[in-house]
C-alpha positions in Angstrom: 151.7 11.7 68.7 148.5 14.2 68.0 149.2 18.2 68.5 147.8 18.2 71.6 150.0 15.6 73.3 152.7 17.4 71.6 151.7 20.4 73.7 151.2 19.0 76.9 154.5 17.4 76.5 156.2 20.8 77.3 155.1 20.4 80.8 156.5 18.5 83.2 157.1 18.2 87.2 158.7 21.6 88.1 161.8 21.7 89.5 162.5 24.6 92.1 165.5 24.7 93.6 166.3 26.4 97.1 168.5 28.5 95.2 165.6 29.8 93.5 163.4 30.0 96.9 165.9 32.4 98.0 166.3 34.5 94.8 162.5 35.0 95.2 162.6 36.0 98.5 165.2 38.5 98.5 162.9 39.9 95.7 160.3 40.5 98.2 158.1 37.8 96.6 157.5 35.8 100.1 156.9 38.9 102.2 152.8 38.6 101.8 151.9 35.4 103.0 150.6 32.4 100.4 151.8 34.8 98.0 153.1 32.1 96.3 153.0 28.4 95.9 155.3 25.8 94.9 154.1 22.9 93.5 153.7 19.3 94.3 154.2 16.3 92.5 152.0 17.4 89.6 153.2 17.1 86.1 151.0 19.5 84.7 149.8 23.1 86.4 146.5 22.6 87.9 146.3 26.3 89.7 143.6 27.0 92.5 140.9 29.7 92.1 142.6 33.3 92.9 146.3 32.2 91.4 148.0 32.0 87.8 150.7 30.0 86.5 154.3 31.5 86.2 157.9 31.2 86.0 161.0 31.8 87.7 162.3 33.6 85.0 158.7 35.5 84.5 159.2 36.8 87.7 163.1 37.9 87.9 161.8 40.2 85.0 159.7 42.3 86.2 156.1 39.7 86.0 154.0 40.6 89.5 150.9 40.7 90.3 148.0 42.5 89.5 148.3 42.0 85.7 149.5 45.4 85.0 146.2 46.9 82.8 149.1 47.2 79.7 150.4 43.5 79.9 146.8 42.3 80.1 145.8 44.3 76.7 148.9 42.3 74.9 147.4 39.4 76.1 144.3 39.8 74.7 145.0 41.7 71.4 147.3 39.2 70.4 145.3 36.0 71.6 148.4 34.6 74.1 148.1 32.5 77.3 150.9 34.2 80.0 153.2 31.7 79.5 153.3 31.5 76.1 155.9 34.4 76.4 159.3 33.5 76.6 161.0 35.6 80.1 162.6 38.0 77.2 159.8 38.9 76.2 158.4 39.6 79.6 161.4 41.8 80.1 160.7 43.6 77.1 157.3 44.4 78.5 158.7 45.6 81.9 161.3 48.1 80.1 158.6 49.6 77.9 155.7 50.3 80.6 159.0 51.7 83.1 160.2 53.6 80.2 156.4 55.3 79.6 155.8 55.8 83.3 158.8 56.8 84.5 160.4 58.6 81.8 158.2 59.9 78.9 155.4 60.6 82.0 152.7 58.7 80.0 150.7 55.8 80.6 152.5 53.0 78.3 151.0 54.1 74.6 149.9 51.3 72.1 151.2 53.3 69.0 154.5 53.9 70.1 154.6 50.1 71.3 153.6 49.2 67.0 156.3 51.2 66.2 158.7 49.7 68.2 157.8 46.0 68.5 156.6 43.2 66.7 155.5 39.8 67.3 157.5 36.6 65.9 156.8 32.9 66.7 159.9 30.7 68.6 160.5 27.6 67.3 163.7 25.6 67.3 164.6 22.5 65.3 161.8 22.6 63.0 159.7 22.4 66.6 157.3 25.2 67.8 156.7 25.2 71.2 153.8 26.2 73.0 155.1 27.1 76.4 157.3 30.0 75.1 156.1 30.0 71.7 155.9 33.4 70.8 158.6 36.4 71.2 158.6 40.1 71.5 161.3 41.5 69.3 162.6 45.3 68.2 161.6 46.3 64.9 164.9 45.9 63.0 164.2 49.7 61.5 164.0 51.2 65.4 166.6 52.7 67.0 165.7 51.3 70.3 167.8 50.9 73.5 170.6 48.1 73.7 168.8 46.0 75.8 171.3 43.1 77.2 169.5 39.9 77.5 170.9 37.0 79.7 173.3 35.1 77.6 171.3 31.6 78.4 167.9 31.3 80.1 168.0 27.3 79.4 165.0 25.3 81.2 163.4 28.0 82.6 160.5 25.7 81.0 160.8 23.6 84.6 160.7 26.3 86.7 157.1 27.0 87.2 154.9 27.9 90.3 151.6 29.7 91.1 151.8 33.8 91.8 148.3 34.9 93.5 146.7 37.5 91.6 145.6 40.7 93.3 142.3 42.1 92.1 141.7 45.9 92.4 138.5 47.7 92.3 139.3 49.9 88.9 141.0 46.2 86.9 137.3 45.6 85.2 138.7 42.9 82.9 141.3 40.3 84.0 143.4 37.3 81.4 141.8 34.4 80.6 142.3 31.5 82.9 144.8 29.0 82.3 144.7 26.5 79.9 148.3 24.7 79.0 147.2 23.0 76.2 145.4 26.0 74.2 147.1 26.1 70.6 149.0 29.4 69.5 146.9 30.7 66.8 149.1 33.3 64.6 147.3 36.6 64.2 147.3 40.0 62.0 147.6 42.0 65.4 151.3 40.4 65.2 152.5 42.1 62.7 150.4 45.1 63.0 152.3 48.8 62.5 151.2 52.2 63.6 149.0 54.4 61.5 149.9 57.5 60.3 148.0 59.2 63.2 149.7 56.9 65.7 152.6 57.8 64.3 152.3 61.8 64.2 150.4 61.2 67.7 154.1 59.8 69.2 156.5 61.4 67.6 157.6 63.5 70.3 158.0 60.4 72.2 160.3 58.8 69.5 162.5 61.8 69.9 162.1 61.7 73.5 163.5 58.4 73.7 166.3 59.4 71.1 167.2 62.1 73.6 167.6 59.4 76.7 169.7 57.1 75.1 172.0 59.7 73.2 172.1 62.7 76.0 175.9 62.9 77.0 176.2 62.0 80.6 172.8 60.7 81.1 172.1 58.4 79.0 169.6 55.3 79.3 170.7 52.2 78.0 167.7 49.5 78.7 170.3 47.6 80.8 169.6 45.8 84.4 171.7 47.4 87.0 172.7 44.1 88.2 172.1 40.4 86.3 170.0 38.4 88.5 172.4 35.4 90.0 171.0 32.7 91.9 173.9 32.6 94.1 174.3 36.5 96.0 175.3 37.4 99.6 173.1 38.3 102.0 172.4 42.3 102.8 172.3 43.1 99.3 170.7 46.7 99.9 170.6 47.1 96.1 168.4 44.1 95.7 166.4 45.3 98.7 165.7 48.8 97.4 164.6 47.1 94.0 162.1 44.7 96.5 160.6 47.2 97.9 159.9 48.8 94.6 158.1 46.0 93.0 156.0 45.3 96.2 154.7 48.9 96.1 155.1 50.1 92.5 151.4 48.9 92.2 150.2 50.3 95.2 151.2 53.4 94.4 150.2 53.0 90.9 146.1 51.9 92.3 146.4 54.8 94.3 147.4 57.5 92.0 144.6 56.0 89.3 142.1 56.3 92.2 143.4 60.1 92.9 143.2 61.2 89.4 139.5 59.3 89.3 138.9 61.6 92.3 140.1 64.8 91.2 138.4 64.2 87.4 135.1 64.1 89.6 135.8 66.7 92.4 138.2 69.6 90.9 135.2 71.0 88.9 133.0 71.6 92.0 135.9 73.5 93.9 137.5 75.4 90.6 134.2 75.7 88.3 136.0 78.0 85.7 139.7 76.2 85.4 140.6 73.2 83.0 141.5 70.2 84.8 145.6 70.2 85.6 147.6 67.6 83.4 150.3 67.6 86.3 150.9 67.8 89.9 152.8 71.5 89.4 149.7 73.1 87.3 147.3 71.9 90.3 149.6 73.3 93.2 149.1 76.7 91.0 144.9 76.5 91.6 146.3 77.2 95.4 147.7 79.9 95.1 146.2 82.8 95.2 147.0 86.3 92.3 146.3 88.6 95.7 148.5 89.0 98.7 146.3 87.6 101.3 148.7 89.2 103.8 147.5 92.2 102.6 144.0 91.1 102.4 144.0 90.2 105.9 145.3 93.6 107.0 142.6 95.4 105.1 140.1 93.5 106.9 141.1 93.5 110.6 141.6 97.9 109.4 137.9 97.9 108.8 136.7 95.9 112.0 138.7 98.1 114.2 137.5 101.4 112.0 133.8 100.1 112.4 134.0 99.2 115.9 135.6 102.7 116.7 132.8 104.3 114.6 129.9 102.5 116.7 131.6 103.5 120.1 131.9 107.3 119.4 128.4 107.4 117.9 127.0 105.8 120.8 128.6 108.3 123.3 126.6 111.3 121.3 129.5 113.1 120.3 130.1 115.4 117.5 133.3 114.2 114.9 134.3 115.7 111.6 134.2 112.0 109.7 136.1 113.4 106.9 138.9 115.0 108.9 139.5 111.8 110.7 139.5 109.5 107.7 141.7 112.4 106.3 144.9 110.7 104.7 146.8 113.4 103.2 149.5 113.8 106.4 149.9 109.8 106.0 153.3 109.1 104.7 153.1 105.5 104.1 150.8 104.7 101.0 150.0 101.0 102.0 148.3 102.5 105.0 146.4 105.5 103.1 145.0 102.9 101.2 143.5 100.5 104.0 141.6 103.2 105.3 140.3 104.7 102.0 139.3 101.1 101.8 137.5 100.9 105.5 135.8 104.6 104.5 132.9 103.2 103.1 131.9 100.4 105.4 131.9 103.0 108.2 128.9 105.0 106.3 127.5 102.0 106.1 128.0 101.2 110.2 127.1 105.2 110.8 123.7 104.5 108.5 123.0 100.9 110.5 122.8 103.0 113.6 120.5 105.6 112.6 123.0 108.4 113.0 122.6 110.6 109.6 125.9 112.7 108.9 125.0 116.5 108.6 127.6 118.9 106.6 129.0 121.2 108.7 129.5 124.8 108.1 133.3 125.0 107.9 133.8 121.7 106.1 130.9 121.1 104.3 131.6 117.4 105.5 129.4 115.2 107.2 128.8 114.9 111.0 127.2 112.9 113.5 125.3 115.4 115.4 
């Protein structure tokens, strides 16, 4: 039999259980509509424009759509088709962008991913398969978190379907479209280890991680709440809760990218002299102002009220001694002497927009309006 018909031998008629309808849509999967679709009779996936080939098993481990922008560089850097990962794999994918996103606060990093993964071919009985044919594994050297794997994910092979991927404005690249029978072609990218900068670069992750898993009390073990069963009782509010996460986790990831593209473009129009903020907390501190604006307020409704006096009294042609009424020294509150020290020179300013000229006056030697 030639390599190729060897190949396309892995495929055959999938076989979806109801079982596995219902696992899916607890997950949330069959909430949007055509979402996804089940195939026919077909022996070998033949996907429509707009969808991608999957598994059960793909799916159960964190796989939805869009492509998340990490899972797609894989992909490409180390020349795989999707389901040329075994669901392991996937999982380990999954663990590693949540662990960056959600616990180191970084978008998932490439040189911490070299020095913790590396890329082996799967092959069994002297047979190397294609559909699963390449496996994401822990650098034995690595402390890494005890990730517990289901003890069996046999035939997960038959279980495939079509998932409809959702394009988004900032994705500008997307994974190559299917093809079943394309050969797994080894590459150095497989084996490739961080460089010394990579490494200096995410050290402080390394110990990061070291801290999660060893932190008394708290620590992180890598391990699924709950093992995925195909048969569960209804009203699972855990499994809801972990629904509604994956249906909006990339929502809210698109619109926290589109944010941060807005604020990289606006922030330096509104603050021209501050360094963009690195976090939600350093931007909150641009709004708040060093002065009390209580304060500042005061000060200004003190000088409208001084002014307005000011204009009233020199329009009535009387004679005042300016500088005993702005006089401050009987003024036991300091707060106050100050606002109208403050509102003293705007009333020249109102006296001198009038045309009234203070005069000194004999006793005080202090200006008045005559």
């Amino acid at each position: 039999m030639a390599t190729e018909d060897l190949r396309l031998s892995e495929w055959e008629r999938s076989k979806i259980s109801n079982q596995d309808a219902n696992l899916l849509k607890k997950l949330g999967f069959m909430k949007k509509e055509k979402m996804l679709i089940f195939p026919g009779e077909e022996s070998f996936p033949t996907p429509s424009i707009g969808y991608r080939v999957t598994f059960i098993d793909h799916l159960i481990r964190g796989l939805s759509t869009p492509i998340h922008e990490f899972l797609r560089g894989l992909l490409f850097v180390y020349g795989l088709q999707l389901h040329q990962l075994t669901p392991n794999s996937i999982l380990h994918i999954s663990i590693f962008i949540t662990l960056c996103e959600c616990f180191l606060g970084t978008p998932p990093n490439w040189g911490l991913w070299k020095r913790i993964f590396l890329v082996r071919r799967n092959s069994s009985h002297n047979t190397a398969y294609n559909v699963g044919g390449v496996v994401i594994c822990v650098r034995p050297d690595v402390e890494y978190f005890d990730v517990k794997f289901p003890d069996s994910v046999q035939g997960w092979r038959k279980r495939w379907l079509y998932i409809r991927e959702e394009d988004i404005d900032s994705q500008e690249y997307n994974i190559a479209p299917f093809d079943g029978s394309e050969k797994i072609l080894r590459r150095r990218s497989w084996d490739a280890e961080a460089t010394d900068e990579e490494k200096m670069a995410t050290e402080a992750l390394m110990k990061r991680i070291y801290e999660l898993q060893n932190t008394r009390g708290k620590e992180l073990s890598g391990k699924m709440g709950q093992d995925f069963e195909l048969e569960e009782p209804e009203g699972n509010r855990l499994r809801d809760a972990l629904s509604l996460l994956e249906i909006h986790g990339d929502l809210a990831r698109r619109t926290i990218v589109d944010a941060k593209t807005a604020l990289t473009r606006l922030f330096p129009y509104f603050f021209p002299k501050k360094n963009l903020p690195n976090t939600f907390a350093d931007l909150t501190k641009c709004f708040i102002p060093e002065e009390d604006l209580g304060l500042a307020l005061r000060q200004e409704s003190l000088k409208i009220g001084v002014e307005g006096t000011i204009a009233l009294v020199a329009k009535s042609q009387q004679d005042v001694d300016w500088a005993k009424a702005g006089e401050t020294k009987r003024m036991q509150t300091e707060k106050w002497r100050a606002l109208i020290k403050a509102a003293k020179p705007h009333s020249k300013k109102i006296l001198s927009f009038l045309g009234y000229k203070p005069a000194p006056s004999s006793s005080s030697a202090k200006p008045e309006v005559k």
